[in-house]
C-alpha positions in Angstrom: -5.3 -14.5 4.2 -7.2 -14.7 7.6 -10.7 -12.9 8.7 -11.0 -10.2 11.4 -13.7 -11.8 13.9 -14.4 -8.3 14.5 -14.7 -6.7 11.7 -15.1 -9.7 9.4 -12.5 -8.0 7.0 -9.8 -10.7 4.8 -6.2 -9.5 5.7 -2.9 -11.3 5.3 -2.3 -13.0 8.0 1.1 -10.8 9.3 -1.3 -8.1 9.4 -3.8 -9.6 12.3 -3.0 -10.4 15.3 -3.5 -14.3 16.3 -5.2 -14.8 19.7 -5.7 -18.5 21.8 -7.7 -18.9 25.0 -5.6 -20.2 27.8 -7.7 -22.2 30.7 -7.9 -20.5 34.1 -4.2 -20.6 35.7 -5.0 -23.2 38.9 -5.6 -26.7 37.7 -9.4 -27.4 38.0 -9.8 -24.1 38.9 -12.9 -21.9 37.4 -13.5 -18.9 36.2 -13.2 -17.1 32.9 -11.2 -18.2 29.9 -8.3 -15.9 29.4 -7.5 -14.4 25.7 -4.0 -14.1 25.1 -2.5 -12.4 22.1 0.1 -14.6 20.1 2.0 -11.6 17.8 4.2 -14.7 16.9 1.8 -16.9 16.2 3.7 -19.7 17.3 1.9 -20.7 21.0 -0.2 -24.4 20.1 -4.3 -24.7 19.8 -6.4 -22.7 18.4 -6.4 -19.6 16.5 -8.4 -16.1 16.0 -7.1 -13.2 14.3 -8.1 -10.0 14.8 -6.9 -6.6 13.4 -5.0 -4.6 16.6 -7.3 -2.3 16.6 -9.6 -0.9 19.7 -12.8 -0.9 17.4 -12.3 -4.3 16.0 -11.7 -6.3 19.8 -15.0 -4.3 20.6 -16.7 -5.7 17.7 -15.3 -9.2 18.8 -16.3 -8.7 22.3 -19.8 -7.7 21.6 -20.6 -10.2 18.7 -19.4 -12.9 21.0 -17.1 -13.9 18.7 -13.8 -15.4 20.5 -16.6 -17.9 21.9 -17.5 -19.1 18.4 -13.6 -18.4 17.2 -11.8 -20.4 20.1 -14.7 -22.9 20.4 -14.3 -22.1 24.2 -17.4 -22.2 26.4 -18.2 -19.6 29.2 -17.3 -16.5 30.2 -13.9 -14.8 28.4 -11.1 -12.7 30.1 -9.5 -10.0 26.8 -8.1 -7.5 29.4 -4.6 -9.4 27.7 -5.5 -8.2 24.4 -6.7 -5.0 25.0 -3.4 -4.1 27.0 -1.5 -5.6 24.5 -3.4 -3.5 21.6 -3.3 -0.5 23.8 0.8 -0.8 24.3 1.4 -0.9 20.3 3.2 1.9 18.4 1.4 3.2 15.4 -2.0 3.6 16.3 -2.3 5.6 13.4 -2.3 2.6 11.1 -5.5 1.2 13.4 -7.4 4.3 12.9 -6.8 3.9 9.3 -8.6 0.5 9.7 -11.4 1.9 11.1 -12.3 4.3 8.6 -11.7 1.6 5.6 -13.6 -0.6 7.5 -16.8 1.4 8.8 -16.8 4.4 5.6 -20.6 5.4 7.2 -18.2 6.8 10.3 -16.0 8.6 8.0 -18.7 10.2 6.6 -20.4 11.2 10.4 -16.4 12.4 11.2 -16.6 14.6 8.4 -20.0 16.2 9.0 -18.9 16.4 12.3 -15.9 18.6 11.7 -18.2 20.7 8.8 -20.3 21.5 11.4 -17.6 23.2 13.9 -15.9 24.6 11.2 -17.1 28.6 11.0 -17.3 30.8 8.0 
């Protein structure tokens, strides 16, 4: 069992995806810490997990929590993740997620669609 940093949810572990910050390319170079998702979860240091799920990186990005995750200092590069997320089959399965994990937005969906609905 491993925690979302997004949305703090226990998961098994084959159902999170693992992430580990890579230093900037050029030795001694700066600039920002790049995320890279590990789907095999076999690349050394280490380790966040984190549901592939749009909502749940959000969440992560905005909590700051790949900083705290990582234990990496500065400034943080997820355009890896999110194009990885963004490239997986089954999206479905993510938006599934989202609804178990945030049930206050399944209820706004459905009021939502009540509304449009006509007689």
């Amino acid at each position: 069992m491993r925690t979302c940093v997004g949305c703090r949810e226990r998961a098994a572990k084959s159902d999170l995806l693992r992430i580990v910050a890579e230093p900037p390319i050029a030795a001694g170079a700066s600039g920002p810490t790049v995320l890279t998702p590990d789907p095999r979860g076999r690349m050394p240091g280490r380790g966040a997990h984190l549901h592939p799920d749009p909502e749940c990186l959000a969440l992560a990005e905005r909590r700051r929590a790949f900083g705290r995750a990582l234990r990496a200092d500065g400034p943080l590069d997820a355009t890896a993740v999110q194009a990885w997320i963004d490239a997986q089959p089954g999206r479905q399965d993510a938006s599934e997620h989202a609804l178990r994990a945030n049930p206050e937005r399944a209820d706004r969906s459905d009021e939502r669609s009540m509304s449009t609905q006509r007689p």
